[in-house]
N, C-alpha and C positions, 0 to 999 in steps of 0.2 A: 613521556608524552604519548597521546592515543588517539588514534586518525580512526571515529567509530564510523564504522560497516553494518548496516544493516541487511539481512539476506532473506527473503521471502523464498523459505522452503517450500514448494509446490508449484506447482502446475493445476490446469483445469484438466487435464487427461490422467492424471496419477491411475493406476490399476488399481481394482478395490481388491485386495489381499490383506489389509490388516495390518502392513509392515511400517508404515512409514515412520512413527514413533521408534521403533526400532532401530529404522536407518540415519536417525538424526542421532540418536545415542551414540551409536559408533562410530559417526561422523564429526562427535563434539571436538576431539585431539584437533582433528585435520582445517575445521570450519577455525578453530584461535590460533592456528599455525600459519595460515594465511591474511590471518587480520579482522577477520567476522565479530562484531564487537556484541552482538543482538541478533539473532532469530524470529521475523514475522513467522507462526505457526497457522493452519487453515481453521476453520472454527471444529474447535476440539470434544462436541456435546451432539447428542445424537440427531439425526437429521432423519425426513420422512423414511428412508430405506438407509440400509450401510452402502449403497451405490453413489449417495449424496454429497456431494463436494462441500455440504454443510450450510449451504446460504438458503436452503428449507430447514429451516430449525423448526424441530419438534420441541425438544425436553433439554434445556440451557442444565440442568444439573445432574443431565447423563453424562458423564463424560468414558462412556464406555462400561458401564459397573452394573445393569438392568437389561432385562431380558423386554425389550420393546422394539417393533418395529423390524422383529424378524431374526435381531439380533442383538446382540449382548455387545460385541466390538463396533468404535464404527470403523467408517471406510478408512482408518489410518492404525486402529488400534482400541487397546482397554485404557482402562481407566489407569492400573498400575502403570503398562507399559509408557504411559503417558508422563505419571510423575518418577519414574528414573531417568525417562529423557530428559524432563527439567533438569533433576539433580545431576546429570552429567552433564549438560550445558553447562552450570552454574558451578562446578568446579573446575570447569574451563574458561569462570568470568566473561561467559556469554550470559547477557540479557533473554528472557521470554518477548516477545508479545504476545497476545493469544486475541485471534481473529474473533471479534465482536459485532452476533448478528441481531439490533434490539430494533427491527423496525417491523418484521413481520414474525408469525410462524402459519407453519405449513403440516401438514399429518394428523389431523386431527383426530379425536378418536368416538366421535357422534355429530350427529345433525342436530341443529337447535332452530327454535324459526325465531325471526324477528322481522322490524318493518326496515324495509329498503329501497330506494332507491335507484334507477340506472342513471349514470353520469357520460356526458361526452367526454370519449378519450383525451379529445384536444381542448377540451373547457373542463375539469372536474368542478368546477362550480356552475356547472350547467347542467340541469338534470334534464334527462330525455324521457321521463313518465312520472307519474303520480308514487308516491311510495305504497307498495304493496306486498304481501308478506311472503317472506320466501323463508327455502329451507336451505341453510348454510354450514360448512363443517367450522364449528368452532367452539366446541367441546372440548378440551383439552383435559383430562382427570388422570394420565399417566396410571395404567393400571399395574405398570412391571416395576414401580417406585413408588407407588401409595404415596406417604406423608413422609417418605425420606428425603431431609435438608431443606425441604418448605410442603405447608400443604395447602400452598395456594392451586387453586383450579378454575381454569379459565373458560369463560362463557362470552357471549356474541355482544354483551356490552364491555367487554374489554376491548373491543376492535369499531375501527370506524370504519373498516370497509371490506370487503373480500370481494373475490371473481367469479362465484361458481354461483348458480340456485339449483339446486339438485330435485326439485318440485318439474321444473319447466325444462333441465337440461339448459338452462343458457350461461352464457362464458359472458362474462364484461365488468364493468366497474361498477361495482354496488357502494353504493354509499350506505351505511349503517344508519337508522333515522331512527332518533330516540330523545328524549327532553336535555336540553343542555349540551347536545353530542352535534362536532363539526369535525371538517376538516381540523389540522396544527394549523396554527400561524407559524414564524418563524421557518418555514420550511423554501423550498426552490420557487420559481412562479412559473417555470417552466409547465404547460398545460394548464394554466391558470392555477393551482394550485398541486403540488407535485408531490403531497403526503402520500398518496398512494402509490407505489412500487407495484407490489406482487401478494399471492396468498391472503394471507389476514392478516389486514392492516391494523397494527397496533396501537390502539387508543393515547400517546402519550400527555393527553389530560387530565386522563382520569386518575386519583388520587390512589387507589388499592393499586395501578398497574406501577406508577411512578415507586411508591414504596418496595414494590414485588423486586422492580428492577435493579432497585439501589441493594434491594438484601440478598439478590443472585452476584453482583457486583463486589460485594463485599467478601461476599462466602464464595466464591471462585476463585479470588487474588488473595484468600488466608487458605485455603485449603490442596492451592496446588503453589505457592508460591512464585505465583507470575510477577512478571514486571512491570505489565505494561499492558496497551489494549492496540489493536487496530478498529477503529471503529468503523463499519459498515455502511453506505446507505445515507451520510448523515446531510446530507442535501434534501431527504424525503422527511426529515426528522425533526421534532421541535428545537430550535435551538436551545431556548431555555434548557427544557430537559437533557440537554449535553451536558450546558453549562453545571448544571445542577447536580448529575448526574455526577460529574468528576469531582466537584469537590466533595462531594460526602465519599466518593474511591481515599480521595487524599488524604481526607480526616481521618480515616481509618488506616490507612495504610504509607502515608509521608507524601510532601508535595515533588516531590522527585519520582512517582509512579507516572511510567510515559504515556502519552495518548497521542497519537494521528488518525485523523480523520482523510474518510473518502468524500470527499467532495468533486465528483465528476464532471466537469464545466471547465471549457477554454477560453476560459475568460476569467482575465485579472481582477479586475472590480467585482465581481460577485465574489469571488476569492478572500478578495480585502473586508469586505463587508459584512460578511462571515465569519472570520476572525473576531472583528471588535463584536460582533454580537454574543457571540461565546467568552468576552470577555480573554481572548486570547491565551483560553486555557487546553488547548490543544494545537499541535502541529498540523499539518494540507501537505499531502501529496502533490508537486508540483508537476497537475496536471498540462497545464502551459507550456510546462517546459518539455512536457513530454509529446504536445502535438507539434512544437518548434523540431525537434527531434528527426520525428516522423514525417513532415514536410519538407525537410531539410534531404533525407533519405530517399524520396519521392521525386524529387524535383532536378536532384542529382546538381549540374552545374550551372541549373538556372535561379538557383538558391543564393540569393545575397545571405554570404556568415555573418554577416555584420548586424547581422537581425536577429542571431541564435539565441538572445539572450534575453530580447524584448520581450516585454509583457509579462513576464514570468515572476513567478511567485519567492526563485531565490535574488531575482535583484532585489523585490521591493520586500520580503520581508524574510531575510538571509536566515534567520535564529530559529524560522518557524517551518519552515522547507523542506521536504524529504524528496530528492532526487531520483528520476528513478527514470529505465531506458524506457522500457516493456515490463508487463505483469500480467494476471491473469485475466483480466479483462480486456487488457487492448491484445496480445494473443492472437494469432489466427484462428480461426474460426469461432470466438467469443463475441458475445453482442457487442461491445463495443470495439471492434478490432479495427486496430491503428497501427499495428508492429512499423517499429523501425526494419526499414532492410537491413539485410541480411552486411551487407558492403558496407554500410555505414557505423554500424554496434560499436565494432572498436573505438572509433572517435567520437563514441558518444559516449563510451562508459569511460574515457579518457577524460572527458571533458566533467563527467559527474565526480569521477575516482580526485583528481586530480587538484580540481580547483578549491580555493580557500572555502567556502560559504557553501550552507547546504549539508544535510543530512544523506547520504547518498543510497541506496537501496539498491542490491542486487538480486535478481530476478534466477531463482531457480532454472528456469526455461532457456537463461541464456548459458545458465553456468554447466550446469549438468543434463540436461536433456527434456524434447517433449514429445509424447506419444512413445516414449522408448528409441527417440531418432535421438541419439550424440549429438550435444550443441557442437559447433566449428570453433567459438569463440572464448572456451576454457582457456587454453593455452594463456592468448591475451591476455584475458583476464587476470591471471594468475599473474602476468608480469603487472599489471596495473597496480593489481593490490599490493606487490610488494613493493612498489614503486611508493604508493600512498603510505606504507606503514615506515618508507625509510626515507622517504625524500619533500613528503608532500607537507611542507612547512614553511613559516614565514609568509613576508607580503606575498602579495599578489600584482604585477603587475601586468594588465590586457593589451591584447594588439589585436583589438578585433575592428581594424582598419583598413580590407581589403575585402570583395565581395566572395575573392575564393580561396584565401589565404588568413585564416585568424589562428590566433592564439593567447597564450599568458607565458607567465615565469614566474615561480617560487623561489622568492632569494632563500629560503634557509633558514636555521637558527644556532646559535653557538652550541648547544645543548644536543644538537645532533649534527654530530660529525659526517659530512658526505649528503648533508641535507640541501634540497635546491632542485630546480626540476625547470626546462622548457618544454611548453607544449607548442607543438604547430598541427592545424588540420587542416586539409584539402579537399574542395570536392571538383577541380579540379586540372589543372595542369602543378608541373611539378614548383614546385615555391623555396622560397627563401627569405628571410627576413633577420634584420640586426635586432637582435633584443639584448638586454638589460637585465644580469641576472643577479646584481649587487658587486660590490668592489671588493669582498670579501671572499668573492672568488678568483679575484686576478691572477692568473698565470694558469690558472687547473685548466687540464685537458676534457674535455666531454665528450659522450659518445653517445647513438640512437638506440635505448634498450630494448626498442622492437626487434633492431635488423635492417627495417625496408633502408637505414643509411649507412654506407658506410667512413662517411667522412668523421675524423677527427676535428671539433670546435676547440680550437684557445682561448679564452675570455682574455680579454686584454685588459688594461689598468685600471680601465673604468668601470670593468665589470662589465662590458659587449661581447656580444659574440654575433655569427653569421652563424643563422641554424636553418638547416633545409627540412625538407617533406617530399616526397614524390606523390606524385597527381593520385587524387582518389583517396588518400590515405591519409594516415597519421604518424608523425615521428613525436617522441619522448625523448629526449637527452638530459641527462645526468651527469655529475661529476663521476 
């Protein structure tokens, strides 16, 4: 049986050196010896400069092999470098994902003029001028790859909107104005209509671009042997063309190729709604669960636990869930930054690692390091995972029935001998509580695989035990 882990390898600070392809290679033994079932990768195809974290996508079919944009590598590596890391994940039966940016691109390589638009930032269905013609970078003709693996080339009716008129120097939201050409529907309503992100905004109505994207799509997941996609952005993005979008991936490639989507919103209902519009062919980041987390972290002991769980995307739709503490985005110093504290991590990748429901994703940043600082929280971690890959099985029963005192308990399964798990977490005074960990454990002794306890639990006939926690923290006990 397999308790799968997914690990998002990166950070937004990584150094641009070229290694990181590298470092996941050598890392493949180590990343299946702790339980790592999948690897989320950063977008792996050339971006405006090799200093680019990849979310300015240039050229989706560089994947480091062409002499563009200053360089040949990008910020993590070549193209080879790239698929031996696959190939040694993959005989360590780790998964791919490979970070997927289809909503803009950025690094253009000429000005083209067309008629445009300015839009209010806080209404994009509000224009604030007449449309009139500017000059925009959205030229895309890849001069360091010609007609290698497509020889689509991209011009200003592929995009519905960009930021820059290089005519007048002004910065703002242009709207693309051209016969038949709008905003996506299916997208956020956030700003009245929320297609626009960043860079050049990519047309996803128009018929050459949807085709373009399906045959980059296709010919990425045959030619590097990926698993799977993280999708980007997909709140700014048609939904349709998600939709649409994965099943022609699947036809090509089997209905078992993964996809989660980023959908950044703390809020359940848009969440939910979202799904069935995609036809619920993709996974959500459970963002909800992640600003529950973070508030919970924030607020210390004036945090009712008994709320940790509301709203959230793994009660109401468990099977579609990806877990997760921290990541690149919420991050300190990232635009959207939300970090859990630093005190609270443990019982919160305790509570993702541990419980039955949920995809759970662990965050490079907390595992290994950011900015080149040592995370605190490896250690932990390390007993979590082992903890999930040997214990974390069977029901699930919650005792999330105290405002400072919650938890669960994993009865076990015959098939894993020594299987079975309480959790208790605290954010504040030291606790205690009778749980229920199946009768199948009667008479076993338990102990707290953190440390912070040193008491011996006996389950008694019924399968009870009295299991504690000291204030602020978290205890784990196992047979």
């Amino acid at each position: 049986m397999k308790n799968g882990v997914m690990m998002q390898y990166f950070e937004w600070n990584l150094p641009n050196d070229g290694t990181l392809w590298k470092k996941i290679k050598d890392d493949a033994q180590h990343l299946h010896d702790i339980g790592v079932t999948a690897i989320w990768i950063p977008p792996a195809y050339k971006g405006c400069g090799n200093d680019d974290v990849g979310y300015g996508t240039y050229d989706l079919y560089d994947l480091g092999e062409f002499d563009q944009k200053g360089t040949v590598r990008t910020k993590y590596g070549t193209k080879q470098e790239l698929k031996e890391m696959i190939d040694a994940l993959h005989a360590c039966d780790i998964s791919v994902y490979m970070d997927t940016v289809l909503n803009h691109k950025a690094g253009a390589d000429h000005l083209e003029t067309c008629m445009a638009r300015l839009v209010d930032p806080d209404n994009r269905d509000e224009p604030i001028c007449e449309p009139y013609e500017i000059e925009c970078w959205t030229g895309f003709d890849f001069p360091g790859r010609g007609n290698t693996y497509s020889d689509f080339k991209w011009h200003w009716y592929h995009f519905s909107g960009t930021d820059y008129n290089e005519r007048d120097k002004k910065t703002g939201i242009y709207q693309i104005v051209s016969e038949g050409k709008a905003w996506s529907m299916g997208v956020d309503n956030e700003n009245g209509n929320y297609d626009y992100l960043m860079f050049s905004d990519i047309d996803l109505n128009h018929p050459d671009v949807i085709a373009e994207l399906k045959h980059w799509g296709r010919w990425v997941a045959e030619e590097m042997d990926i698993d799977g996609m993280r999708l980007d952005a997909v709140k700014h993005m048609n939904d349709e063309f998600i939709k649409d979008f994965l099943a022609d991936l699947r036809a090509a490639r089997g209905d078992d190729f993964y996809a989660v989507g980023e959908y950044w919103v703390d809020d359940i209902e848009t969440l939910e709604s979202y799904l069935a519009n995609v036809g619920y062919a993709t996974d959500l980041f459970d963002v909800c669960l992640h600003y529950n987390l973070s508030c919970a972290s924030k607020e210390g002991g004036d945090y009712d636990l008994r709320k940790l769980l509301d709203g959230t995307l793994v009660l109401r739709h468990p099977e579609l869930a990806v877990t997760f503490v921290d990541n690149h985005d919420s991050q300190a110093g990232s635009s959207l930054e939300s970090q859990v504290e630093d005190w609270f991590k443990p019982s919160a990748y305790a509570l993702i690692l541990l419980m039955e429901k949920g995809y759970p994703c662990l965050f490079y940043g907390d595992y290994y390091e950011t900015s080149g600082n040592a995370s605190p929280h490896r250690d932990i971690i390390d007993i979590l995972l082992d903890v999930r890959k040997k214990c974390a099985y069977g029901e699930q029963t919650d005792y999330f029935d105290h405002p400072c005192t919650v938890g669960f308990t994993r009865h076990g399964v015959e098939k894993m001998p020594g299987s079975g798990l309480a959790l208790l977490i605290s954010n504040g005074d030291e606790g205690e509580k009778l749980m229920n960990v199946g009768v199948g454990h009667a008479g076993e002794i338990w102990h707290d695989v953190t440390g912070n306890r040193p008491e011996e639990v006996t389950i008694d006939n019924d399968g009870n035990g009295f299991f504690f926690v000291s204030g602020g923290k978290m205890a784990v006990w196992t047979p």
